[in-house]
N, C-alpha and C positions, 0 to 999 in steps of 0.2 A: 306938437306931435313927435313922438319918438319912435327912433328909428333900430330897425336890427342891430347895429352895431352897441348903441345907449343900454340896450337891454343885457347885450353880451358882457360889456365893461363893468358894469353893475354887477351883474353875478362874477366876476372878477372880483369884483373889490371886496364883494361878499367873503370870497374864500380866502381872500390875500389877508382878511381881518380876520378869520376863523383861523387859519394859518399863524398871526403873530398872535392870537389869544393862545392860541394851543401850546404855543414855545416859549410862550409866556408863563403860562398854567405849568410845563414841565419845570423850568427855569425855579422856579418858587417851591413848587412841593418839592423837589431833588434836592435844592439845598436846605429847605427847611429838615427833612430828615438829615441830610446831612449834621447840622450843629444840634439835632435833638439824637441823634442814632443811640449813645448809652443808652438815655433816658428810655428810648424806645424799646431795647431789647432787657431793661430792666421791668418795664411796665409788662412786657408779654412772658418773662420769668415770673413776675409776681401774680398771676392770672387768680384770681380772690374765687370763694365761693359765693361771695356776697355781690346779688343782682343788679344793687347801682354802683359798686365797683368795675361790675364787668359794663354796664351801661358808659361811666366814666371812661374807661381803658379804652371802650370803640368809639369816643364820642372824639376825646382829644387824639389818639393815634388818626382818625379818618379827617381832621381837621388838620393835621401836618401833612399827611400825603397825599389830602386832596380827591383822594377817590374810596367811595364804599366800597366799588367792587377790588381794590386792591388790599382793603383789610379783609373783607370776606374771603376774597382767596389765602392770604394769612391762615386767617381762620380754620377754614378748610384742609389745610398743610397740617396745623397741628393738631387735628381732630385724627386728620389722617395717620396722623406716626404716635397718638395715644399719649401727646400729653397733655391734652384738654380735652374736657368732656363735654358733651351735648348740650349740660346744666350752665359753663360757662361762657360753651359758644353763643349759647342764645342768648345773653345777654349781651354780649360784644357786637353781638350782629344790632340788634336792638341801636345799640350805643353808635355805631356804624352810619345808620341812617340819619342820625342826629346830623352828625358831625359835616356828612357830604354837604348840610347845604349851606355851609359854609363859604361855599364858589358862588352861590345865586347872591349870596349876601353882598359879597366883593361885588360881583357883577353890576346891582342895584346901585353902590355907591358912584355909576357914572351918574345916578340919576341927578347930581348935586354938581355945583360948578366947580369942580377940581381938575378938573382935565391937564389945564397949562401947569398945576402943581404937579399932580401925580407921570404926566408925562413926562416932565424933567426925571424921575426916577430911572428911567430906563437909560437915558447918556448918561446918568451920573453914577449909577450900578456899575456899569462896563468900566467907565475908569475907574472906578477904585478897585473893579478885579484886577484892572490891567498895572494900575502905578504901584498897588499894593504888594508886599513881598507876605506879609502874614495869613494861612493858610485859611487860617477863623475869617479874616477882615475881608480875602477875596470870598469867598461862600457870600460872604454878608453882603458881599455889591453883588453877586449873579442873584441873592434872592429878591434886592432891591431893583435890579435889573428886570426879575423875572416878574417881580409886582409892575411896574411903569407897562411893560409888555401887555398888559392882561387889557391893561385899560386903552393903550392903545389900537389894539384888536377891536374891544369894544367900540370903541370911538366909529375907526374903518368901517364895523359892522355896520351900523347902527345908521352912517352916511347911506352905506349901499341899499340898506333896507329903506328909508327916506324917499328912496327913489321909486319902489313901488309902490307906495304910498300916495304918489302923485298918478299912479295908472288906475283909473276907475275900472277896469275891467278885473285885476290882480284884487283890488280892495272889495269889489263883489264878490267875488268866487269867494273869499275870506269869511266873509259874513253870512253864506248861503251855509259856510261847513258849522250846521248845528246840531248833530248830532252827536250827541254824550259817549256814546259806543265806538264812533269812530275815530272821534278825536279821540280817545282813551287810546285805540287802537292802533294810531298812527304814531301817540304817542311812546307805547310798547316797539314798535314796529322798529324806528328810527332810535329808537335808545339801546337796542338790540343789535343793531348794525354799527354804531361807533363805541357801543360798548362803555358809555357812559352818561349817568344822567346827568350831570354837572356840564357836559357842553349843549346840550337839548335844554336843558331849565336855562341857561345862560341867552341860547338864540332866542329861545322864546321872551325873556328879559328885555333885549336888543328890539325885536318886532314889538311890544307890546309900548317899550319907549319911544319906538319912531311914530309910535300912531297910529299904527296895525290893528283891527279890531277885528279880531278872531270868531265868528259867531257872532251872535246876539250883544258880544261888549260883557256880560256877566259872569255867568258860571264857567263859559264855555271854555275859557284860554285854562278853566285849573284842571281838566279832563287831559287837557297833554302832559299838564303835572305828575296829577296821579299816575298814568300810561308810562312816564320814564322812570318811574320807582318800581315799575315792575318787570322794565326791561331792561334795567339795571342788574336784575338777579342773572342773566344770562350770566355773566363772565366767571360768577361762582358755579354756577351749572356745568360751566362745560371744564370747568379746572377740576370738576370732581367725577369729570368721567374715567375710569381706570383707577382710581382710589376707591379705599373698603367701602364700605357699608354705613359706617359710620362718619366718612366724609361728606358721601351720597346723605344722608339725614341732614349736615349742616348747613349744605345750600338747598334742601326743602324746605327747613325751618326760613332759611330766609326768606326763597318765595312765598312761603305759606303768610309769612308776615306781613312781607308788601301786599301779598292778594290781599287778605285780609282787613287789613288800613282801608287798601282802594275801596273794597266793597261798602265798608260803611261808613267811608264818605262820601264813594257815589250815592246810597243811598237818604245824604242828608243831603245833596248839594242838589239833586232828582227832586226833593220835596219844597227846598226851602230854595226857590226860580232867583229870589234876589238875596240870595248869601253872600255874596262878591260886594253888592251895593248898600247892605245892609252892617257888614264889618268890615273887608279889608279897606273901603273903597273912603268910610268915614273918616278910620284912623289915620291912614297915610293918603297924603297928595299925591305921590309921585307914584303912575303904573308899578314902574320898574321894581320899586320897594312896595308893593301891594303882591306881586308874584312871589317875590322873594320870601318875604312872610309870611305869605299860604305856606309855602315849601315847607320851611321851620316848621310852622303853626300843624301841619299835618304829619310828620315826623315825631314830635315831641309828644301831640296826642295820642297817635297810635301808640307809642314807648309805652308811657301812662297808662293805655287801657288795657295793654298785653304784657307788661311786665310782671303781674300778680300773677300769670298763667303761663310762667315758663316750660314749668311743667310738664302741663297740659300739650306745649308745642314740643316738648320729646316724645311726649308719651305717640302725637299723631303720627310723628317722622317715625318714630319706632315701631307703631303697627303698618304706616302706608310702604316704609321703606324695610323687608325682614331680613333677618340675619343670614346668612348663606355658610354651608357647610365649608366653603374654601377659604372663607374669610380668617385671616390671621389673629388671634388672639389677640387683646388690647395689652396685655402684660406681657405680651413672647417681643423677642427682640426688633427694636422699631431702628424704622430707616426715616432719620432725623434730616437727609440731604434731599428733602422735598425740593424737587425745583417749580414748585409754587412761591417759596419764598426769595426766588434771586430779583424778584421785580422789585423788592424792598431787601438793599445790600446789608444794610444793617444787621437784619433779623436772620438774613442767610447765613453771615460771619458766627452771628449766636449760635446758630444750631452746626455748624460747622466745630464750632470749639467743642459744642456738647459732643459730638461725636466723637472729636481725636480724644477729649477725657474718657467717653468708653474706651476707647482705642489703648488707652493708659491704662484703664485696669485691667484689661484682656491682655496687655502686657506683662504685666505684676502678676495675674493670676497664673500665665506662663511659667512665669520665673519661681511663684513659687511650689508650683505641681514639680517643676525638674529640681529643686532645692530640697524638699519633701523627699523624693526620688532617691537622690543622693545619698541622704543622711538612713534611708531604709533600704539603700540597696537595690531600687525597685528598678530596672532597664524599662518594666512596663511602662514608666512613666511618658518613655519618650513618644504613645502613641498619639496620647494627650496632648503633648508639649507640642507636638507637629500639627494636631487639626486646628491648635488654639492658633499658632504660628501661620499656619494656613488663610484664616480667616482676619489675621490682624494684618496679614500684607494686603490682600484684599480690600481692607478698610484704609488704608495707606492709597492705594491706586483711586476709592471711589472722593476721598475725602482730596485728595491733589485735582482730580477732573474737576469737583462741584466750586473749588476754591478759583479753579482757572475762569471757572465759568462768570464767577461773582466779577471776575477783577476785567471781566466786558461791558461792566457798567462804569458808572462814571461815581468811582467814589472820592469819602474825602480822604488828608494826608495819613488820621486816623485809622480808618477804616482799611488802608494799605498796608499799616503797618501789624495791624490785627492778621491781616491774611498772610504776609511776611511770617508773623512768630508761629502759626499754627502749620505752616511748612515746615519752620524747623522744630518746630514740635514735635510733628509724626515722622521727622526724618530720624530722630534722637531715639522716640518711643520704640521704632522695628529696630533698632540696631538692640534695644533691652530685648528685645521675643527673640534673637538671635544668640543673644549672650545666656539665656536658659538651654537653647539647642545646646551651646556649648558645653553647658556644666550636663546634660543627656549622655552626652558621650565621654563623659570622665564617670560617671556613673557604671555604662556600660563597660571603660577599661581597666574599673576597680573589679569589676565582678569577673572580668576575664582573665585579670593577673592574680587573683583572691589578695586583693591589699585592702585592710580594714583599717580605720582610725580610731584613735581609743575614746572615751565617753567625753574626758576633760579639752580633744580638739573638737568634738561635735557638738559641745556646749559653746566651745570660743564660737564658732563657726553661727550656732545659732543665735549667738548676741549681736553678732557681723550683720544677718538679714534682718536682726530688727529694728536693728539703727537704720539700713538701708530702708524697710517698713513708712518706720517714722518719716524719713524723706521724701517718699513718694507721699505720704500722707499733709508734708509740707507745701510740698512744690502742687499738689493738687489746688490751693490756698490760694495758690499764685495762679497756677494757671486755669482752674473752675471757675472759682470764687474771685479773679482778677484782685486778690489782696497783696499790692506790691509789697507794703510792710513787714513779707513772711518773708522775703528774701535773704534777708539777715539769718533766720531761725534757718532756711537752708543750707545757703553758706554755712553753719554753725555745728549742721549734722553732719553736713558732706566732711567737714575737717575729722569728725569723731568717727567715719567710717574708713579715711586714710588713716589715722594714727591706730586704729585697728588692724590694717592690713599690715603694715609697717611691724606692730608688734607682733601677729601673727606669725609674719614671715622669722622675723628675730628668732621667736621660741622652736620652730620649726628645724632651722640651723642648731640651734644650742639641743634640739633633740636627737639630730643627727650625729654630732660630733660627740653624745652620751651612748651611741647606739642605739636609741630610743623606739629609732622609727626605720622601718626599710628605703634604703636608697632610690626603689623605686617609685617610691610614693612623692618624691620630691616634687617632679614636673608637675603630677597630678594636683598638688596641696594647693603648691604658687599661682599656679594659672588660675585652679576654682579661687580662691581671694584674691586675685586679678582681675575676676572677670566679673565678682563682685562688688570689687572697686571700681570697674567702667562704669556698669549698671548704676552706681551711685552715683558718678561724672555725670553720665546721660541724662538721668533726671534732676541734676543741676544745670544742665544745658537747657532742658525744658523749661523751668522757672526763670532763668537767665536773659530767656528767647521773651519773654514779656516787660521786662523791667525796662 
C-alpha cells in the first residue's frame, strides 16, 4: 500500500525527468543550429517555388531545431515582411510537420537497451565543452551532452511513470478514458499549454512504454496524437497576431492542415476499431516505437495527400482570412527585423544583414541625390537628402536594438562575430548619409557665392562617383552576398578613387596658379573630393568589417 508521500515523490521524479528532458531537448537543438546556422540561413534565402523543396526546406530546418512551431513562426516572420509567399509557406509548413517527429523518434529509441551507452553521453559532452578550447568541438560536446540528457529524462520519466502503473486505481481511470473526442481533446488541450507537440508525443512515449494502457489498449493512445498536432498550431497562431493579413493566412493554412490530417484520420481510425493491432502493433514490438511511427506515419500521409492542393490551401486562407484596407502592400517597404525570428539567432543575424544592405543603399541613394544636386546646382536636393538621412538613422537605431536583442541568446563564436561586423557596418554606412549632407551644403555655398565649375572638373568629378559606384557595388559582394574573395577587388577600387583624389586635387592647384579657377572655390573643390574619398574609406570599412 502506498502512501501520500510515494505518490508526491513520483510526481517529482515525473517532472525532475520532464525537466532534464527539456534541457536536454534545448541543449541539442541550440547547438545543432548552432554548427548548421549558414546552412540554415542559406536554406531560408533559397526558398524554391517547387513544393517538395519547400516540403524538404521545413522538413530538415524542423528536424535541427526541433520544434514545428518554431519554424512556423519563421515562417510566419517572413510571410509577414513579404519575402515569402503563401505558395511557399505552405509547403514549408507541410515540410515542418514531417520533421517535428523527429523528437518521438529519438524518444522511442529508449525503447532498446542503450541506456548505459547513450547515458554516458551526457558526462562525456560536458567535458569536452569544458577541456576543449575549439569553439566547433565545444558546441559538439553541449550537443552530445544535450543528446545523453534527452535520454536521461526519459529514463527518470519513465521510472516515475512505472510507479502508477503498479496503482490499480490510476490504471483504471486510464482505461475507462475511451472516448476518441476527448482524448483528441485533452490532447489539443495540453499541447496548447506547453506549446509543443514534441514533449506531449514524448510523455505519451514514456506511459505507453512503462505499460500504461490508455483506453481500450488500441486506437485510443493515437487520438492524443492527432490532438497534439493540432495544438501545436497555437504558437503560430498567436505570433501572427499584430502581423498583416497575410501572416494571419500562414498560420490558417497550418491549422487548416493539421485539422484536416486529424479529421481523416479520425475518420479511418473511428471505422477501422483494430488499426493500431492490425499495422503498427504487427510491424514493431516495442510500444514506444509503435507511437512514434504513427506520428511519422500520419505526418508524411497527410503531406502526400495535401501537397497536390496547395493551392487550394491559399486560395481557403485567402477567402476565410480577406484583405483589409490598412494592410501594408507586399512590395512597399518591409520591416525585415521581425522579432519572430530572434527564437532562431541565426535567421535573425540574416535578416539583420538584409536590412543594414538596405540601409546601404538608402545610403548611396543619399549620396547620390546630393552628388546629382551639386553637379546641377540643385539646393532643392537637400530636402531629399535629409528625409532619406532621416529614415537611414532610424534604420541605424531599429537595426542596433534587434541586434542587442539577438546577442541575449546564446550564440555561437560565429554568430558574434556576424553581429560584431553588422555594427560596424551601420556605424560606417550613417557616417556615408552624413558625408552627402555635407556635399548639400557646398551645393548651397556655390549657389550663394555664384562659383561654377567648368565641364572638364564636372566630368573628373563624375568618373570620381563612379569608381566610388563600383565600390559600393563591390563591398555589397562582401557584405550581402558574404563573398570574402571581392575584398581584394575592393581594396583595388578604393586605391583608384585615392589616386583620383590625389590627382584632382594636383590639377586644381596647377589651375589656381594658371588663374584658372577662383580662389574661392578652393575650400569648396578639396573638401567635396574629400568627402568623397571618406565615402569610399567607409565602404571599405564595410567590406573590411566581414573579412
Amino acid at each position: 500500500m502506498y502512501g501520500t508521500i510515494d505518490y508526491v515523490l513520483s510526481f517529482f521524479k515525473l517532472f525532475a525527468g520532464l525537466g532534464a528532458f527539456l534541457i536536454g531537448f534545448k541543449l541539442l537543438s541550440e547547438n545543432i543550429e548552432k554548427l548548421a546556422a549558414n546552412k540554415l540561413r542559406g536554406w531560408f534565402d533559397k526558398t524554391s517555388k517547387s513544393r517538395l523543396a519547400g516540403v524538404g526546406i521545413g522538413t530538415v530546418t524542423t528536424a535541427l531545431v526541433q520544434s514545428s512551431a518554431t519554424t512556423t513562426v519563421m515562417v510566419v516572420g517572413f510571410v509577414n515582411v513579404g519575402i515569402m509567399s503563401l505558395y511557399q509557406a505552405t509547403a514549408i509548413i507541410m515540410g515542418a510537420n514531417i520533421g517535428t517527429t523527429i523528437t518521438a523518434q529519438i524518444a522511442a529509441f529508449r525503447a532498446f537497451d542503450i541506456m548505459p551507452y547513450v547515458a554516458f553521453f551526457s558526462c562525456a559532452g560536458i567535458f569536452v565543452n569544458m577541456l576543449c578550447k575549439n569553439e566547433r568541438v565545444k558546441t559538439v560536446g553541449l550537443l552530445i551532452a544535450g543528446f545523453g540528457l534527452i535520454f536521461l529524462g526519459l529514463d527518470y520519466m519513465s521510472n516515475a511513470v512505472s510507479f502508477y502503473k503498479e496503482v490499480p486505481q490510476i490504471q483504471q481511470f486510464l482505461s475507462e478514458i475511451d472516448n476518441a473526442f476527448l482524448l483528441l481533446f485533452v490532447g489539443i488541450i495540453f499541447t496548447a499549454i506547453v506549446q509543443s507537440s514534441s514533449v506531449i508525443t514524448s510523455l505519451v512515449i514514456v506511459m505507453v512504454g512503462a505499460g500504461l494502457t490508455i483506453g481500450t489498449g488500441n486506437n485510443d493512445v493515437l487520438f492524443l496524437i492527432l490532438g497534439s498536432n493540432i495544438g501545436s498550431c497555437v504558437t503560430a497562431i498567436l505570433s501572427s497576431l499584430g502581423a498583416n493579413t497575410n501572416a494571419k493566412r500562414a498560420s490558417f493554412i497550418h491549422l487548416l492542415f493539421n485539422v484536416s490530417g486529424t479529421v481523416v484520420f479520425m475518420i479511418v481510425l473511428l471505422c477501422w476499431k483494430d488499426f493500431m493491432q492490425m499495422t503498427f502493433m504487427r510491424w514493431f514490438a516495442k510500444p514506444e516505437t509503435q507511437v512514434a511511427m504513427f506520428h511519422t506515419f500520419f505526418n508524411v500521409v497527410c503531406t502526400c495527400l495535401f501537397l497536390p492542393f496547395v493551392k487550394v490551401f491559399v486560395k481557403v486562407a485567402t477567402t476565410v482570412i480577406r484583405d483589409k484596407k490598412e494592410d501594408v502592400p507586399v512590395n512597399a517597404e518591409r520591416a525585415l527585423l521581425d522579432e519572430r525570428f530572434i527564437k532562431t539567432p541565426s535567421v535573425a543575424i540574416a535578416q539583420a544583414n538584409r536590412e543594414a544592405a538596405h540601409m546601404a543603399s538608402l545610403a548611396m541613394q543619399s549620396m547620390q541625390t546630393a552628388f546629382d544636386g551639386f553637379v546641377a546646382g540643385d539646393v532643392a536636393a537637400k530636402d531629399q537628402v535629409d528625409t532619406l538621412n532621416a529614415h537611414i538613422a532610424e534604420m541605424e537605431k531599429n537595426i542596433v536594438s534587434y541586434l542587442i536583442k539577438i546577442s541575449a541568446s546564446d550564440l555561437s563564436l560565429n554568430d558574434e562575430r556576424l553581429i560584431s561586423s553588422i555594427h560596424h557596418a551601420t556605424s560606417d554606412i550613417i557616417r556615408i548619409s552624413e558625408l552627402a549632407d555635407n556635399i548639400t551644403k557646398y551645393t548651397r555655398n556655390c549657389k550663394k557665392e555664384g562659383i561654377e565649375f567648368s565641364q572638364g572638373v564636372i566630368k573628373s568629378l563624375k568618373e570620381m562617383y563612379d569608381k566610388i559606384y563600383t565600390l559600393y557595388q563591390k563591398t555589397l559582394d562582401v557584405f550581402d552576398k558574404k563573398d570574402i574573395t571581392a575584398i581584394k577587388a575592393v581594396d583595388a577600387v578604393e586605391d583608384t578613387v585615392d589616386a583620383a583624389r590625389k590627382e584632382m586635387v594636383k590639377d586644381h592647384i596647377r589651375r589656381l596658379n594658371e588663374g584658372k579657377c577662383k580662389p574661392e572655390s578652393s575650400g569648396i573643390f578639396i573638401n567635396l573630393v574629400g568627402n568623397l574619398e571618406r565615402a569610399a574609406d567607409h565602404l571599405t570599412y564595410v567590406a573590411h568589417a566581414f573579412d
